[in-house]
N, CA and C atoms as an extended XYZ file, in Angstrom:
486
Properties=species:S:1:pos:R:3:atomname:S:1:resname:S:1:resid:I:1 pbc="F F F"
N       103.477       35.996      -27.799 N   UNK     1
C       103.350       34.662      -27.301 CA  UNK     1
C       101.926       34.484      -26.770 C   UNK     1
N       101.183       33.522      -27.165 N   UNK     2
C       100.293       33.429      -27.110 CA  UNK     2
C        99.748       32.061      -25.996 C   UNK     2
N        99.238       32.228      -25.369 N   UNK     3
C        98.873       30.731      -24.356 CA  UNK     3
C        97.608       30.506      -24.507 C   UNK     3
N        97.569       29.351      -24.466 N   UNK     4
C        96.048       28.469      -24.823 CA  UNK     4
C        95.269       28.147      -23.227 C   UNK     4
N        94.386       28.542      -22.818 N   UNK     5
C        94.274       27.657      -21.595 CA  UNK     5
C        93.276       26.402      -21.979 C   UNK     5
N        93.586       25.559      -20.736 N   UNK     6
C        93.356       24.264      -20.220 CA  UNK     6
C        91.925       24.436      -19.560 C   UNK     6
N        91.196       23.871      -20.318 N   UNK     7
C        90.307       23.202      -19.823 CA  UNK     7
C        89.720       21.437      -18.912 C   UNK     7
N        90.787       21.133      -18.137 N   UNK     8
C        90.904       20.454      -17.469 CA  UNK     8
C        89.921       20.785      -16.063 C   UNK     8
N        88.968       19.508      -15.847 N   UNK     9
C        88.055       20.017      -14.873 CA  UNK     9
C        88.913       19.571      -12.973 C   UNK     9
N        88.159       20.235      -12.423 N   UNK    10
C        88.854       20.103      -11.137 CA  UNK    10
C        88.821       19.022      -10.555 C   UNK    10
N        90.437       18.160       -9.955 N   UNK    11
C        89.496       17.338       -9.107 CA  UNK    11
C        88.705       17.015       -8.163 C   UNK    11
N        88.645       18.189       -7.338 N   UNK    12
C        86.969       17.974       -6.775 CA  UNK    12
C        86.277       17.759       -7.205 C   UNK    12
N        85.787       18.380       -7.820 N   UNK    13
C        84.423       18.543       -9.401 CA  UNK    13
C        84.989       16.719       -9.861 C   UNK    13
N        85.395       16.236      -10.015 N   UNK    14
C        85.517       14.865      -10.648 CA  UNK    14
C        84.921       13.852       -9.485 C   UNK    14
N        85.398       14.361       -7.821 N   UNK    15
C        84.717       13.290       -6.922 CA  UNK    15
C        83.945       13.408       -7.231 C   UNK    15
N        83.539       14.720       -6.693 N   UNK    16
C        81.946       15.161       -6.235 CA  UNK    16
C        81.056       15.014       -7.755 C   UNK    16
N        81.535       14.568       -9.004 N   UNK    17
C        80.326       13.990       -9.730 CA  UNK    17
C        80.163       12.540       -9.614 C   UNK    17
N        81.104       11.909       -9.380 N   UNK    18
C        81.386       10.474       -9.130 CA  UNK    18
C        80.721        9.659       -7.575 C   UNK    18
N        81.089       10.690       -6.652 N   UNK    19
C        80.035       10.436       -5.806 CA  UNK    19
C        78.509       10.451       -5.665 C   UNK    19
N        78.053       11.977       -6.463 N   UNK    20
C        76.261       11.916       -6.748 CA  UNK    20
C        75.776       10.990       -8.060 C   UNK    20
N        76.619       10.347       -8.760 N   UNK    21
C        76.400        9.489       -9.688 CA  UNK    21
C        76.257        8.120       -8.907 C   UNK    21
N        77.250        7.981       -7.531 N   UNK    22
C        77.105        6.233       -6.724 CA  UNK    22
C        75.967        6.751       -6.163 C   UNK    22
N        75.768        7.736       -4.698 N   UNK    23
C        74.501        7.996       -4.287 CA  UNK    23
C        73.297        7.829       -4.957 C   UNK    23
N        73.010        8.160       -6.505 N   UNK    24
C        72.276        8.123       -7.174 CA  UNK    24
C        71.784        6.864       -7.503 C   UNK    24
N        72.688        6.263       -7.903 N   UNK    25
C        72.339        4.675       -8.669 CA  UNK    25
C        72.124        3.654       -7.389 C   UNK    25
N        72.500        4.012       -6.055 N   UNK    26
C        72.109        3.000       -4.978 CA  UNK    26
C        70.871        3.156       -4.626 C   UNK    26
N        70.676        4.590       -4.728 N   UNK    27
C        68.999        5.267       -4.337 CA  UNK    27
C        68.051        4.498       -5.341 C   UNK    27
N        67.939        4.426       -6.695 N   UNK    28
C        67.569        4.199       -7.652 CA  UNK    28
C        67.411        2.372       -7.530 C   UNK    28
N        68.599        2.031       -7.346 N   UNK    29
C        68.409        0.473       -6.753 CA  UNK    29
C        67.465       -0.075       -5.497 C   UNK    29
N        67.885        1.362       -4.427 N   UNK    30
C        66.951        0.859       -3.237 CA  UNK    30
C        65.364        0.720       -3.777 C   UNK    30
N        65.019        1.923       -4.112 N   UNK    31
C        63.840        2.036       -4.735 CA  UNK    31
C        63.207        1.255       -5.337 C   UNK    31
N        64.062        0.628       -6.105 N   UNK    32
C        63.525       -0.704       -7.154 CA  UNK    32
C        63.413       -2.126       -6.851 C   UNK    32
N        64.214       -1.650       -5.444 N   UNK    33
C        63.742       -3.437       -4.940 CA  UNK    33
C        65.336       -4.037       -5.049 C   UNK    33
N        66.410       -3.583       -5.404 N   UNK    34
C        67.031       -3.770       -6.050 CA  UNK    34
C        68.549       -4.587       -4.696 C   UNK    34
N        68.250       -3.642       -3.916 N   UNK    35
C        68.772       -4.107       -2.835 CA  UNK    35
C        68.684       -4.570       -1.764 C   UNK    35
N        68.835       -6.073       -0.934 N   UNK    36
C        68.566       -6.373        0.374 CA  UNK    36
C        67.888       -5.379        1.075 C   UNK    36
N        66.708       -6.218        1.716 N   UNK    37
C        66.516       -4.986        2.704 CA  UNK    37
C        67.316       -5.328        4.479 C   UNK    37
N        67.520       -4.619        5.348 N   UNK    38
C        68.354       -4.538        6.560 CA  UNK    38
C        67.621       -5.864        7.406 C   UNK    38
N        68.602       -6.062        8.347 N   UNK    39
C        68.308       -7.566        8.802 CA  UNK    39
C        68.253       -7.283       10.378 C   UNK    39
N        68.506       -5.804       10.831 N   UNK    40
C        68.494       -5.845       11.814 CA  UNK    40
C        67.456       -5.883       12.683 C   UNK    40
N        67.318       -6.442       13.891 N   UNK    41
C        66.557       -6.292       15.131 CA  UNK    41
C        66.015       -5.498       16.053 C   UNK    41
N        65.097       -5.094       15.953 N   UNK    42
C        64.612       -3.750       16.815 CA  UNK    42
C        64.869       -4.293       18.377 C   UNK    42
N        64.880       -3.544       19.085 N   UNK    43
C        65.511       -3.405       20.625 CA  UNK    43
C        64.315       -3.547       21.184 C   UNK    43
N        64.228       -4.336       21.905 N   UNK    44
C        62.811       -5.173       22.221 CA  UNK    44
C        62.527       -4.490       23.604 C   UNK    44
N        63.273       -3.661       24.375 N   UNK    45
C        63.059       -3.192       25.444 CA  UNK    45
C        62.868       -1.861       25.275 C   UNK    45
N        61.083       -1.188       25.078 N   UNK    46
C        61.325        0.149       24.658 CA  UNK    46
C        61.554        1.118       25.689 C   UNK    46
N        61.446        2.354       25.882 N   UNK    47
C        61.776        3.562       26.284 CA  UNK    47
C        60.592        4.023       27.375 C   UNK    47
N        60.470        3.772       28.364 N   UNK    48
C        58.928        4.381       29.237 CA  UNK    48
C        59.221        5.665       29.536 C   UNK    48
N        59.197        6.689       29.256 N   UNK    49
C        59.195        7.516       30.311 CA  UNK    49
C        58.952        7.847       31.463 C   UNK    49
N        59.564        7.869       32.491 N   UNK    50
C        58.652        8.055       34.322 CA  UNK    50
C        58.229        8.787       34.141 C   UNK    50
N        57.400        8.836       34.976 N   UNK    51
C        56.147        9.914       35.514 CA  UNK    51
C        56.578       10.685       36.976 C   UNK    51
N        56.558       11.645       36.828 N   UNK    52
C        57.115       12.387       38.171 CA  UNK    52
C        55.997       12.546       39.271 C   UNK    52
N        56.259       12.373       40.168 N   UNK    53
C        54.769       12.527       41.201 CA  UNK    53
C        55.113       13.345       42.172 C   UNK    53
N        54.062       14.343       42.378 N   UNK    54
C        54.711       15.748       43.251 CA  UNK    54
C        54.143       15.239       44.254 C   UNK    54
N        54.856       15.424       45.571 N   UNK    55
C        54.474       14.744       46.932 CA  UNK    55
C        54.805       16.088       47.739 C   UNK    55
N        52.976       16.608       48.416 N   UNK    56
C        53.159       17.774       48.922 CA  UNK    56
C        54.238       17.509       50.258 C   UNK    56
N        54.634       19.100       50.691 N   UNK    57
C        55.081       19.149       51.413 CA  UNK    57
C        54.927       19.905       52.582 C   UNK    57
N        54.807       19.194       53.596 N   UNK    58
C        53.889       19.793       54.868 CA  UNK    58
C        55.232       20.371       55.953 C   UNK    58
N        54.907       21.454       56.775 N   UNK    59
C        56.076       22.111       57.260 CA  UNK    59
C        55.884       21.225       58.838 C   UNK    59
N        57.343       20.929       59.154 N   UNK    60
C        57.540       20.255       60.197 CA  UNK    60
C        56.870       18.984       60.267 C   UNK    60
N        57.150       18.284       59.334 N   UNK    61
C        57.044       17.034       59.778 CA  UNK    61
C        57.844       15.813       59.399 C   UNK    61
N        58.162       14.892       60.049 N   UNK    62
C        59.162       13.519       59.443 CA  UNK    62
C        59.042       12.926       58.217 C   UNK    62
N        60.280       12.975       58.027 N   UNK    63
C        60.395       12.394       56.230 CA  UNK    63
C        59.691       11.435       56.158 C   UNK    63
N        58.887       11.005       55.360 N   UNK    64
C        58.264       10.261       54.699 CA  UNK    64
C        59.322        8.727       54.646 C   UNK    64
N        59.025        7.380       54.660 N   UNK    65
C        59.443        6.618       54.578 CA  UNK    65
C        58.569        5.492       53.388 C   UNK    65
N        59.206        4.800       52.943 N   UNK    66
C        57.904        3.631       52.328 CA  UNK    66
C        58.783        3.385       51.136 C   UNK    66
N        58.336        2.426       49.859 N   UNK    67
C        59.007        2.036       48.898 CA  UNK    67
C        59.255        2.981       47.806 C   UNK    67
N        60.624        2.798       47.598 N   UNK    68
C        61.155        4.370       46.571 CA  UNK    68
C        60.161        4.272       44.978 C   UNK    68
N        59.994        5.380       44.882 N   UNK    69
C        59.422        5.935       43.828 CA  UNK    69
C        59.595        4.980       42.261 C   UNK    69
N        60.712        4.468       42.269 N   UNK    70
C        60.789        4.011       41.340 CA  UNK    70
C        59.762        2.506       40.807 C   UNK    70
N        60.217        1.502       42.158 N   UNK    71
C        58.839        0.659       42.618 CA  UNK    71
C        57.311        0.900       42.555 C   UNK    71
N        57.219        1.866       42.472 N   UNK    72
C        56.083        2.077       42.525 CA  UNK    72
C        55.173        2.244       41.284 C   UNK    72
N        56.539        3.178       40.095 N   UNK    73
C        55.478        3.243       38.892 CA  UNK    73
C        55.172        1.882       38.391 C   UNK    73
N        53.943        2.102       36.941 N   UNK    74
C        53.534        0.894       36.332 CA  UNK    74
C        53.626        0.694       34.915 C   UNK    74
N        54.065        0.060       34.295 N   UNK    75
C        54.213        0.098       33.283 CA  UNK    75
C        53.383       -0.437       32.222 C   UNK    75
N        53.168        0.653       31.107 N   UNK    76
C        52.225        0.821       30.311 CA  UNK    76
C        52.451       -0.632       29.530 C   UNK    76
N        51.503       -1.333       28.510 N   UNK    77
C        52.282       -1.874       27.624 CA  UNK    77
C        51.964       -1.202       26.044 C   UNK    77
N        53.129       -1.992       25.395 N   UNK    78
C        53.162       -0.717       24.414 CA  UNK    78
C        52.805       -1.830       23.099 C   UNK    78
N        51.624       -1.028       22.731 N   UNK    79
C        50.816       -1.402       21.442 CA  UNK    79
C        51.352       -0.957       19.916 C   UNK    79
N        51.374       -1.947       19.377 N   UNK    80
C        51.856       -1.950       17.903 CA  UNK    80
C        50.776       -1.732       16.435 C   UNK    80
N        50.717       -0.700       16.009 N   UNK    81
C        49.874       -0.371       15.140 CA  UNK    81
C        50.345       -1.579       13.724 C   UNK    81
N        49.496       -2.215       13.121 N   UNK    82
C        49.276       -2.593       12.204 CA  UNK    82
C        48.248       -2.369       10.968 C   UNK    82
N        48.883       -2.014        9.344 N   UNK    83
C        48.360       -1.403        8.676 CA  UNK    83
C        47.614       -3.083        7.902 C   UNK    83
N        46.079       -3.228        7.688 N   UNK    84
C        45.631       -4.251        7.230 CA  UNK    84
C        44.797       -3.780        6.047 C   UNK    84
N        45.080       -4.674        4.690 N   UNK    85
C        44.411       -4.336        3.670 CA  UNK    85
C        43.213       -5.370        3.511 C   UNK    85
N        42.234       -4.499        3.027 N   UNK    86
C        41.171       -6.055        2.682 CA  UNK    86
C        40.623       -6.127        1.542 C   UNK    86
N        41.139       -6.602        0.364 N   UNK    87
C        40.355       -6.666       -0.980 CA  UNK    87
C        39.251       -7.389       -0.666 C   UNK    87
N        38.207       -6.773       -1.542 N   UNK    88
C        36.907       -7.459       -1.555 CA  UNK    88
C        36.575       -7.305       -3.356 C   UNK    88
N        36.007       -8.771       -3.389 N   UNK    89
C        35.666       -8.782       -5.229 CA  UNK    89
C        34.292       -8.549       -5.162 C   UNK    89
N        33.778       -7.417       -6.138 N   UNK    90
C        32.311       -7.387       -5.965 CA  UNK    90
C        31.937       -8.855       -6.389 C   UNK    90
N        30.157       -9.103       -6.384 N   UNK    91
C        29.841      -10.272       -6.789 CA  UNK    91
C        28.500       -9.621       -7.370 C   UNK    91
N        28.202      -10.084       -8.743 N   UNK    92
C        27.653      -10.360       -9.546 CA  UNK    92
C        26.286      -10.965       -9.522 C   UNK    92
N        25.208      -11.188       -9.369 N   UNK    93
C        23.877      -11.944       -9.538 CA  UNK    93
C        23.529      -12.817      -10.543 C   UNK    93
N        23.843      -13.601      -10.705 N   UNK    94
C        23.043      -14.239      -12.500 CA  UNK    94
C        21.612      -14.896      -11.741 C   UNK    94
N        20.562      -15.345      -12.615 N   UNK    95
C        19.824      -15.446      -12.664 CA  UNK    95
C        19.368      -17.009      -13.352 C   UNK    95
N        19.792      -17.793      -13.101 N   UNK    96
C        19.715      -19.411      -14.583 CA  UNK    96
C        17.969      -19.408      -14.552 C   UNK    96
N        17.932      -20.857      -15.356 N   UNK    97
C        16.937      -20.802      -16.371 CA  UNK    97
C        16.116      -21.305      -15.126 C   UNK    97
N        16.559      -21.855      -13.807 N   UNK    98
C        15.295      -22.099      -13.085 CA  UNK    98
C        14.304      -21.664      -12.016 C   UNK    98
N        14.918      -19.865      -12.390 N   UNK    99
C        14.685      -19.217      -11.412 CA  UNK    99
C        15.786      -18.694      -10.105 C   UNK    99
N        17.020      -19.703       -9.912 N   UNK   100
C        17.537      -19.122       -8.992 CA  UNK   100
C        18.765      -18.078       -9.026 C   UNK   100
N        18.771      -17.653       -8.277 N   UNK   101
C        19.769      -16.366       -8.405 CA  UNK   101
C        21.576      -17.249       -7.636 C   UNK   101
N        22.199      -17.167       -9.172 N   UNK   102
C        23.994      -17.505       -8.580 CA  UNK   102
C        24.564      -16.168       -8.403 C   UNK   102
N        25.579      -16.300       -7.906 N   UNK   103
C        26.283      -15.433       -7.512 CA  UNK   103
C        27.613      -15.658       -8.018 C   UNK   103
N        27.841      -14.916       -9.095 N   UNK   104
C        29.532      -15.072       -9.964 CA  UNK   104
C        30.434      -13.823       -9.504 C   UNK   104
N        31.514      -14.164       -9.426 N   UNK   105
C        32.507      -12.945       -9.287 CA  UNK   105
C        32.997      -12.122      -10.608 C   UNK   105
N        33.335      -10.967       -9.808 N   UNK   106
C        33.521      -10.227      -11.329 CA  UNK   106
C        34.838      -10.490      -11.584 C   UNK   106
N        35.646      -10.208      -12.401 N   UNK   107
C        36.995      -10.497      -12.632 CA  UNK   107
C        37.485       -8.674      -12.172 C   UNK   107
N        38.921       -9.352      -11.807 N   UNK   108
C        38.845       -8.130      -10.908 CA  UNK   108
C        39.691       -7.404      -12.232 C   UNK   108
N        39.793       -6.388      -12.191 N   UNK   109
C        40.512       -5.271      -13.361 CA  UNK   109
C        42.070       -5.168      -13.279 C   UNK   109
N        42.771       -5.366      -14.319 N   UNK   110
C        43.992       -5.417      -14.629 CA  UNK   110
C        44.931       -4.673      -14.298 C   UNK   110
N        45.758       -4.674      -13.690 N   UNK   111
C        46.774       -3.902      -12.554 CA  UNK   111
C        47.194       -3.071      -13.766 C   UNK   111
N        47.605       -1.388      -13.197 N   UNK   112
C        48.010       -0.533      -13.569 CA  UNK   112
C        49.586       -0.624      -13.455 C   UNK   112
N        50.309       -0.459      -14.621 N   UNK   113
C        51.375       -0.404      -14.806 CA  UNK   113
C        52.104        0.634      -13.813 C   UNK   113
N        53.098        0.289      -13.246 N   UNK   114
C        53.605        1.963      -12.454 CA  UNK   114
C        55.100        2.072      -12.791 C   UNK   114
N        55.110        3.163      -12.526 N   UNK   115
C        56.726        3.981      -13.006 CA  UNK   115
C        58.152        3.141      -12.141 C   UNK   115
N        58.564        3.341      -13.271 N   UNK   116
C        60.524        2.621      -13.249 CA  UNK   116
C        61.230        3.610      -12.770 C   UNK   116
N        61.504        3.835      -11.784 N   UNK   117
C        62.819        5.212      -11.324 CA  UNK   117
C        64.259        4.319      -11.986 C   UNK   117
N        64.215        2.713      -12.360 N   UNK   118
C        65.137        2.670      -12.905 CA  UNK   118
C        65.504        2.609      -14.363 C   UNK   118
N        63.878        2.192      -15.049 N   UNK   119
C        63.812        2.537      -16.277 CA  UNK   119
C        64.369        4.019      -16.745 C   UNK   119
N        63.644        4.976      -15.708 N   UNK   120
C        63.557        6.202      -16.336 CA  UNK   120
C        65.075        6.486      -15.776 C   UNK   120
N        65.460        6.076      -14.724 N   UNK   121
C        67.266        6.373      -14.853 CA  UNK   121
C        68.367        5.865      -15.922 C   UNK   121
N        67.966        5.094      -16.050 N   UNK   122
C        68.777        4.151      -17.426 CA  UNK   122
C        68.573        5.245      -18.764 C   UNK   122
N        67.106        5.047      -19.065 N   UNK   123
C        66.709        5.715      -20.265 CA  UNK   123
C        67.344        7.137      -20.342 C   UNK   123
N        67.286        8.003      -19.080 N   UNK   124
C        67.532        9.300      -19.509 CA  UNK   124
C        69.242        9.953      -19.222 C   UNK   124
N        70.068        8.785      -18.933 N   UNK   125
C        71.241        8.293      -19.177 CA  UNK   125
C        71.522        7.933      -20.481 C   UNK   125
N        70.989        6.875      -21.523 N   UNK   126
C        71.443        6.651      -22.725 CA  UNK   126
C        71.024        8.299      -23.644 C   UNK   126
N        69.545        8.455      -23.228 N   UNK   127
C        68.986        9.699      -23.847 CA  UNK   127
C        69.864       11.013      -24.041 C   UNK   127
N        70.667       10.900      -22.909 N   UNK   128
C        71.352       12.261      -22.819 CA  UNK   128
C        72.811       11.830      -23.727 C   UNK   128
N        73.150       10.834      -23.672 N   UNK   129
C        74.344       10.113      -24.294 CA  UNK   129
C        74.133       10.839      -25.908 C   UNK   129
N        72.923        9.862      -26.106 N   UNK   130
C        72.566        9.943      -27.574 CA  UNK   130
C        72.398       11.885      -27.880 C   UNK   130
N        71.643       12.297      -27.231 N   UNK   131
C        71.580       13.900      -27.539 CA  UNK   131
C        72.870       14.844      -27.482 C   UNK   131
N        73.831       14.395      -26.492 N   UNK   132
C        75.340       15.004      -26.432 CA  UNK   132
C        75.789       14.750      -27.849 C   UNK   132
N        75.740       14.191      -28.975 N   UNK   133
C        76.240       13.651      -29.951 CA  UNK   133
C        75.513       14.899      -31.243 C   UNK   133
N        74.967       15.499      -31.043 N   UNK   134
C        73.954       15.757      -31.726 CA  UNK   134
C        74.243       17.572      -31.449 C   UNK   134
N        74.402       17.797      -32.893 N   UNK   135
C        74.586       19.815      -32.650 CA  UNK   135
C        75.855       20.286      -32.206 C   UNK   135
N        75.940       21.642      -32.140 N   UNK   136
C        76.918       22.042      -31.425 CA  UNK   136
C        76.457       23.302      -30.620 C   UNK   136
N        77.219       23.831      -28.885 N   UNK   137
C        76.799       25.423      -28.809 CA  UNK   137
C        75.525       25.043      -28.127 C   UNK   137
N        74.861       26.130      -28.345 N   UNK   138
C        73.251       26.072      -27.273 CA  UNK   138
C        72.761       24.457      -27.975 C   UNK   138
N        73.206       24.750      -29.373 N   UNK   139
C        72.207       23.515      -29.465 CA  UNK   139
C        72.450       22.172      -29.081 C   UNK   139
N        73.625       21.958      -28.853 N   UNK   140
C        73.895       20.768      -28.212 CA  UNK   140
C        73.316       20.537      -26.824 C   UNK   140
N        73.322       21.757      -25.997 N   UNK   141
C        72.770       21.629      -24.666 CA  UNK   141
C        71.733       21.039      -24.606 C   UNK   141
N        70.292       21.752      -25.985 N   UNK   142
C        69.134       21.662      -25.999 CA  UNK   142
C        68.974       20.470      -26.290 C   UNK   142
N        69.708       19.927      -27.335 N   UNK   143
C        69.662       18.336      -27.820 CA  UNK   143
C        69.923       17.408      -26.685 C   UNK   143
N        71.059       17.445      -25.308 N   UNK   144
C        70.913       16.713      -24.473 CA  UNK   144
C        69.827       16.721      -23.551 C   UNK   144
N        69.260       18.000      -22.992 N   UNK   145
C        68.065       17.991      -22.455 CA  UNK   145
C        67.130       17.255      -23.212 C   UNK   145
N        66.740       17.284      -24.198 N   UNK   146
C        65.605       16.850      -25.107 CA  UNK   146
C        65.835       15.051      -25.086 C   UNK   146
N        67.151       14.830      -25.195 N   UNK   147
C        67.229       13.389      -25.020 CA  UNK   147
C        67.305       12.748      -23.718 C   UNK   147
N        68.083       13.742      -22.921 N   UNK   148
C        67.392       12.996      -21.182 CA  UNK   148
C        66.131       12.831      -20.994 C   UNK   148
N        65.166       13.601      -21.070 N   UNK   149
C        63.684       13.835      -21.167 CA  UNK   149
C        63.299       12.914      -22.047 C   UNK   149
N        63.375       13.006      -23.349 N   UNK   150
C        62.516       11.852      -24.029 CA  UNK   150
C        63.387       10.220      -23.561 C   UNK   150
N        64.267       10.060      -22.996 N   UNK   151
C        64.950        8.787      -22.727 CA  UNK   151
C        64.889        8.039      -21.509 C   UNK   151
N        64.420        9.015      -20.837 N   UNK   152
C        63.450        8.564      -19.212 CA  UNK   152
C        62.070        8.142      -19.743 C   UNK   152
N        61.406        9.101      -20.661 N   UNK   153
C        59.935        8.604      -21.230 CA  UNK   153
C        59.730        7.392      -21.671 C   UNK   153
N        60.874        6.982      -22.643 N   UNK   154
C        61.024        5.893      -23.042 CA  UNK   154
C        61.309        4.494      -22.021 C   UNK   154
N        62.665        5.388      -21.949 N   UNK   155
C        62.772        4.005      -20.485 CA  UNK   155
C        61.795        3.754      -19.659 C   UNK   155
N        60.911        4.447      -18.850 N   UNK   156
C        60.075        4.347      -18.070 CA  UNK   156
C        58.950        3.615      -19.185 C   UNK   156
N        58.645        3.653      -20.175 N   UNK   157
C        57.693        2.969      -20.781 CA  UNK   157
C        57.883        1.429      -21.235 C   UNK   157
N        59.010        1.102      -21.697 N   UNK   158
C        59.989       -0.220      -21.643 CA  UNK   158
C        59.756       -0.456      -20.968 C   UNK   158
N        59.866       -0.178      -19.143 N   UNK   159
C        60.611       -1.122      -18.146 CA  UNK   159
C        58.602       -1.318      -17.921 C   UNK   159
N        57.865       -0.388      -18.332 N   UNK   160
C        55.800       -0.470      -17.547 CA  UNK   160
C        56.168       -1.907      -18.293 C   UNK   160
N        56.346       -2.315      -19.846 N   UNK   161
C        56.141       -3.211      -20.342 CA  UNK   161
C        56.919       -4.881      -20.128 C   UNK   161
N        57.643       -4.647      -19.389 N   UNK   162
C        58.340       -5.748      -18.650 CA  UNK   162
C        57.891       -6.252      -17.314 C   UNK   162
């Protein structure tokens, strides 16, 4: 008698891919702009730390009286760093026919395309789709690697062009 086993995967192993697949695609969304950003309110009353003040102490003599310690400190105010960009367009000299010198701007240079974390998530999702289909054994493995990889390349090059 012979028994076949079951290759049935665990269901843990079924959350826990189902969960790093949501984690994944929200990350991938945050990243992209994809989701609201938070609406909340920073707490407008920040955090001072006191300052402790050592008040010598002289032998035999009456406690000290006067306004408690707390009255007394001062409070700092608290400065907010701001990050400021400043484009500047070079400028150019021309010269016209009557001697005087204009001043033309240059055209400024054409923005660099930048990378899709959702292109290249999409792409190397279908990529791996399409390569699972393809071979059998090591080589199927190699064929899905090869198509995740080239399907992020792709995707990420699609989404520069959009």
């Amino acid at each position: 008698m012979t028994t076949t086993p079951t290759t049935r995967i665990h269901p843990l192993m079924a959350v826990a891919a189902v969960s790093l697949t949501l984690v994944s695609l929200v990350g991938a969304a945050s990243i992209a702009g994809l989701l609201p950003s938070s609406h909340a309110t920073p707490d407008t009353a920040p955090l001072v730390a006191t300052p402790v003040v050592a008040t010598p102490v002289v032998a035999n003599s009456a406690p000290q009286t006067g306004a408690p310690l707390a009255a007394q400190e001062t409070r700092q105010p608290v400065v907010e760093h701001r990050t400021v960009v400043h484009h500047v367009t070079p400028q150019v000299r021309h010269v016209n026919s009557d001697g005087d010198s204009v001043q033309a701007p240059v055209p400024a240079p054409a923005p660099v395309a930048q990378n899709s974390p959702l292109g290249m998530g999409i792409g190397a999702v279908v990529g791996g789709l399409i390569g699972n289909q393809v071979g059998g054994g090591k080589g199927k493995t190699a064929a899905t690697i090869a198509g995740v990889v080239g399907g992020a390349y792709v995707g990420n090059e699609i989404a520069k062009k959009n």
